[in-house]
C-alpha positions as CSV (number, residue, x, y, z in Angstrom):
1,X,-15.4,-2.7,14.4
2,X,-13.4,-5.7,15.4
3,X,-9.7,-5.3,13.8
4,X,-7.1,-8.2,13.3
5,X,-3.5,-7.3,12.6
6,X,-1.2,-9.3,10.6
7,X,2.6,-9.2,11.1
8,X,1.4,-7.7,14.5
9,X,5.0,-7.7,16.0
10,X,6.7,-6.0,12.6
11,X,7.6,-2.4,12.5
12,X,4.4,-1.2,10.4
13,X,2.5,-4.0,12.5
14,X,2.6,-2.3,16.0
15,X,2.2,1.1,13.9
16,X,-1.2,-0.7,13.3
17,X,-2.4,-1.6,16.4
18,X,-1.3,1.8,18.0
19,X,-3.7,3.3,15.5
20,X,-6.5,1.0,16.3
21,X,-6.0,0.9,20.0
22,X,-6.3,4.8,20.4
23,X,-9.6,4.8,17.8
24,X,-12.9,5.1,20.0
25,X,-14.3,3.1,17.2
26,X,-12.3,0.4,16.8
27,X,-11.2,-2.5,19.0
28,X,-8.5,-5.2,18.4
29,X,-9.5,-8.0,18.2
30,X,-6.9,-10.5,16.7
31,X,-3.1,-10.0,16.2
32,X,-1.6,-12.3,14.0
33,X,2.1,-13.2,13.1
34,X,4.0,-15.9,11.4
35,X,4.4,-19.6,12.8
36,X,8.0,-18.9,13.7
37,X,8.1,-15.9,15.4
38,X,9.3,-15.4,18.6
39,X,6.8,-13.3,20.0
40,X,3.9,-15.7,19.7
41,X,2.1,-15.4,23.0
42,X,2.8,-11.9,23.8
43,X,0.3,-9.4,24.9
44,X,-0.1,-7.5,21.9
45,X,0.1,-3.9,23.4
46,X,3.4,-5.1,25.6
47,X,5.6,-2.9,23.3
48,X,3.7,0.0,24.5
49,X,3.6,-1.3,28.1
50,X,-0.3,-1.5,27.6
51,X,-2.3,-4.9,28.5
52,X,-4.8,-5.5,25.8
53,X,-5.5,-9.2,26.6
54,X,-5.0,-9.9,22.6
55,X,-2.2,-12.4,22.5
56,X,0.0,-12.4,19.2
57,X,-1.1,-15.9,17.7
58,X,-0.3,-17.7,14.2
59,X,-3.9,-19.5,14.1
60,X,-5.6,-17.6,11.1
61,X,-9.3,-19.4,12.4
62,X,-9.3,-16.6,15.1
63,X,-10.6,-14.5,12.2
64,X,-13.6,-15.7,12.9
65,X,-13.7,-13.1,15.4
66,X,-13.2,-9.8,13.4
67,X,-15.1,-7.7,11.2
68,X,-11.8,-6.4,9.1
69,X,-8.1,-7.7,8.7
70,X,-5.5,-4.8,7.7
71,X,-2.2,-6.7,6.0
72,X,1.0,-5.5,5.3
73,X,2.9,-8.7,5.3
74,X,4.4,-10.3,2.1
75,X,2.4,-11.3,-1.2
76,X,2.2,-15.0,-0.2
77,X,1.3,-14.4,3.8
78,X,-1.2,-11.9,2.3
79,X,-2.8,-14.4,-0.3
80,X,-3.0,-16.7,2.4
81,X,-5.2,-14.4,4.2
82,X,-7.0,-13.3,1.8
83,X,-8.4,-17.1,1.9
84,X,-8.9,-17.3,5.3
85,X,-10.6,-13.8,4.6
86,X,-13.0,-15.2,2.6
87,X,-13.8,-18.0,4.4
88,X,-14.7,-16.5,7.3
89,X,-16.6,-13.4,5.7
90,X,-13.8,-10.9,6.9
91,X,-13.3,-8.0,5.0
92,X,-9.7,-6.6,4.3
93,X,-7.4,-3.9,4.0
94,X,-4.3,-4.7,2.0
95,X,-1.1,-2.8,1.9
96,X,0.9,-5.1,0.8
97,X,3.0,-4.7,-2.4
98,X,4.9,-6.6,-4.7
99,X,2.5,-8.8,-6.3
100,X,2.5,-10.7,-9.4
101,X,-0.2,-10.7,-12.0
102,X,-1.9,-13.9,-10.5
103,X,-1.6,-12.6,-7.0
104,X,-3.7,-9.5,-8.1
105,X,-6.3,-11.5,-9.9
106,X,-6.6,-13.1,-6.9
107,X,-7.6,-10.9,-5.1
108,X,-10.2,-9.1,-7.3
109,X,-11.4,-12.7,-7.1
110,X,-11.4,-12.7,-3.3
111,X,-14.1,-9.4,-3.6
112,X,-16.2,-11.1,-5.4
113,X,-17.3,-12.3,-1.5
114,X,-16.0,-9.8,0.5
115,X,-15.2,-6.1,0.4
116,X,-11.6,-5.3,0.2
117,X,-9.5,-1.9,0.0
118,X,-6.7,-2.7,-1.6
119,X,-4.2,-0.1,-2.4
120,X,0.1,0.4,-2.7
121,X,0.1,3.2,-0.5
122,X,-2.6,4.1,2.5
123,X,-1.2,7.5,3.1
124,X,-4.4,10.1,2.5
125,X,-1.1,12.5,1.4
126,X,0.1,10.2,-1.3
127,X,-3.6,9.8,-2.4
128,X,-4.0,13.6,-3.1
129,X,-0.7,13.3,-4.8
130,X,-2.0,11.1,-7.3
131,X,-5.2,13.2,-8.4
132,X,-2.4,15.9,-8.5
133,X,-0.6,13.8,-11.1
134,X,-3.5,13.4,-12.9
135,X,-4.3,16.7,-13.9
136,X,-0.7,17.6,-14.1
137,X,-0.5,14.7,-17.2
138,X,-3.5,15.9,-18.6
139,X,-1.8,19.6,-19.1
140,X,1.3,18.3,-19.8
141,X,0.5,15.8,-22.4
142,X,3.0,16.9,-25.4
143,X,6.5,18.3,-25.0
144,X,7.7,17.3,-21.7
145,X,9.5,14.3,-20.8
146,X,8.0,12.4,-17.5
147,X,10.6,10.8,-14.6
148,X,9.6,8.5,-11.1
149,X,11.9,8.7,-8.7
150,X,11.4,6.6,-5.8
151,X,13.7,5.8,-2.5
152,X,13.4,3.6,0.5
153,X,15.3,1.9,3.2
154,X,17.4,-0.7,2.3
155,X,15.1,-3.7,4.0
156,X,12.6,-3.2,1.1
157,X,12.5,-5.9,-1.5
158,X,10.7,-5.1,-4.2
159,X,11.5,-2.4,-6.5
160,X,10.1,0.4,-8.1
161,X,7.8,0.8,-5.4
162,X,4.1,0.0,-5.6
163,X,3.4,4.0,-5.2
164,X,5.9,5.0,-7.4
165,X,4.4,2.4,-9.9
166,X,0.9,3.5,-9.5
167,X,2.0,7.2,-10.0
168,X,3.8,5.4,-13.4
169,X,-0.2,4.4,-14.2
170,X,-1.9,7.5,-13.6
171,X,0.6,9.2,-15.7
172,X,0.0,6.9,-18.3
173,X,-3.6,6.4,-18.0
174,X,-4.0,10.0,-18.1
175,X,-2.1,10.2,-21.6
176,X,-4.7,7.1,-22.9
177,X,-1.7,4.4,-22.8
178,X,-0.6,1.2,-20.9
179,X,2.2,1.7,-18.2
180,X,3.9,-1.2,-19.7
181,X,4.4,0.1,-23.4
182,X,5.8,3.1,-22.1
183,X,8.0,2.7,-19.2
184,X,11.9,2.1,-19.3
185,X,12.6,0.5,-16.3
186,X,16.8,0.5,-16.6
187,X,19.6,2.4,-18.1
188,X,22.5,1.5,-18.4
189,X,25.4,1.5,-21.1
190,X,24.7,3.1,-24.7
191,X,21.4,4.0,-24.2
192,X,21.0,6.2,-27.0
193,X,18.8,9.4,-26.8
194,X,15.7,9.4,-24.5
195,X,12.3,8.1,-26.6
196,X,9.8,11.1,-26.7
197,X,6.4,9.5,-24.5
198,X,8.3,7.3,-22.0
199,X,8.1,7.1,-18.5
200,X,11.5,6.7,-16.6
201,X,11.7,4.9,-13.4
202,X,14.6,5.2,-10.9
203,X,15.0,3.6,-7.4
204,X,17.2,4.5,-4.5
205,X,17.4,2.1,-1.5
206,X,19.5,2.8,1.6
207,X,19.2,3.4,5.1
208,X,15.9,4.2,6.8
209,X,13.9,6.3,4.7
210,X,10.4,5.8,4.8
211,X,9.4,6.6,1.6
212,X,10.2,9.2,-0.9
213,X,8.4,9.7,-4.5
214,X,9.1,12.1,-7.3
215,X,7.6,12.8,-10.5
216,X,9.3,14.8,-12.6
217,X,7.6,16.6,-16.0
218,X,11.0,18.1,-17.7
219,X,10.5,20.0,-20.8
220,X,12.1,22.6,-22.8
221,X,13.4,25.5,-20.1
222,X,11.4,24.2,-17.2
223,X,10.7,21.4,-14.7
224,X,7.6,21.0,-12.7
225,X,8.2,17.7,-10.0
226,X,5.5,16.7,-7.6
227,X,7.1,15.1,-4.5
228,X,5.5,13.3,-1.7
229,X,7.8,12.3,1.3
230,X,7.1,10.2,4.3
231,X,8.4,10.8,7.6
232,X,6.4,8.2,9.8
233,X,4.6,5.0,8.7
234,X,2.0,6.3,10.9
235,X,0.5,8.3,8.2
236,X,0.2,4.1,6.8
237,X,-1.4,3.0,9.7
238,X,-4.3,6.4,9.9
239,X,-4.7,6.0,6.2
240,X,-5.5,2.0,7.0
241,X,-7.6,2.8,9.5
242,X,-9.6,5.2,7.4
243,X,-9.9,2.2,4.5
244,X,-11.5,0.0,7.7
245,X,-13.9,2.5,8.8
246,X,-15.2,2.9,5.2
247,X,-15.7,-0.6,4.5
248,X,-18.3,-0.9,7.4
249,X,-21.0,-0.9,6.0
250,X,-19.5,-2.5,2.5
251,X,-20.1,-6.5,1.7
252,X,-18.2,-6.9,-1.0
253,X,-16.1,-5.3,-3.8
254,X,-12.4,-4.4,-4.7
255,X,-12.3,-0.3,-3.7
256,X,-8.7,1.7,-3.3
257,X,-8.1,4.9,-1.5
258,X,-9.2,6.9,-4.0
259,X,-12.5,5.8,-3.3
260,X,-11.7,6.1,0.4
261,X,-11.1,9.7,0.2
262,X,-13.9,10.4,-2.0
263,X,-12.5,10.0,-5.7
């Protein structure tokens, strides 16, 4: 497959094309990164001291090229893609969170032409995690009090995290409700006692953690938590690469990594 990068000279960017330069099946094709950058015209494998003969570029008509874009940008650089995507009948792999509810319809549009994996977290780990969650909230679906925790490093801006939010939803979904009727997002002040059948978020940013999620089911005498912690975005870019490989032989259609690791 011919792979395009977007935000190709961004910390989970070169993650990226390290993962797709040392795949035997993949070959990059197109690195792409914003008008302003400073790197434009750079071999894309310079920051490994490797000559790839892709140069980083800003002209999304080199798609044209590639069988699969893999994004983790922002929601509007992604959107924007997701056009050129389309246009150009390249299929995608998004990572990118922090979209609103129009920026997800959009999307789900977008598949209705081309085949998309789009998912807030590409680790295969965090993935498991979530079926793990699953069943845990089907046991655990009276009497115990449920808790996300998430931390990153202080350079992300959106908050809670899209994993911690999906592991909100397949808590919720498991219990037969909506995410948004049950979740307290805040504290602060009088709060009065905890509601029995919410979901508590918290968020932690500082430093350079990765990514660290918790889920917490607190009951009467015990606690069971189910943690997932990230120690390299390289576990990102092999999940990504995974999502690419699977849509090969896909034309069309909205999948996530659940369907990538068999759910």
């Amino acid at each position: 497959m011919r792979i395009a990068i977007s935000g190709a000279s961004g910390r989970m960017g070169r993650m990226l094309i390290e993962a797709v330069l040392a795949h035997p099946e993949l070959t990059l094709a197109v690195a792409l990164d914003h008008a302003s950058s400073s790197h434009l015209g750079e071999d894309a494998g310079a920051f490994l001291g490797k000559n790839t003969g892709v140069q980083l570029g800003s002209d999304l008509t080199a798609l044209k090229d590639c069988d699969c874009l893999i994004d983790f940008t922002r929601p509007e650089g992604t959107l924007a893609h997701v056009q050129a995507c389309v246009e150009h009948n390249v299929k995608m792999v998004i990572g990118t969170t922090g979209f609103d509810a129009a920026g997800q319809a959009a999307i789900a549009s977008a598949a209705g032409h081309i085949a998309i994996v789009f998912a807030p977290n590409m680790s295969v780990g965090v993935n498991a995690t979530l079926r793990l969650l699953e069943l845990a909230a089907k046991m655990l679906n009276s009497g115990y009090d449920v808790e996300v925790f998430e931390a990153h490093h202080k350079h992300k801006v959106d908050a809670p995290s899209g994993t911690a939010l999906i592991m909100g939803e397949t808590v919720a979904n498991a219990w037969g409700k909506k995410l948004e009727d049950i979740a307290d997002w805040s504290r602060h002040g009088h709060t009065g006692a905890r509601k029995d059948g919410q979901i508590g978020f918290s968020v932690a940013r500082g430093g350079d953690v990765i990514g660290d999620h918790t889920v917490m089911f607190l009951g009467t005498g015990e606690r069971i938590e189910i943690t997932h912690k990230s120690a390299s975005r390289s576990t990102y870019a092999q999940g990504s690469v995974r999502a690419a490989l699977f849509l090969q032989d896909k034309s069309a259609g909205l999948f996530s990594m659940q369907d990538v690791i068999g759910g």
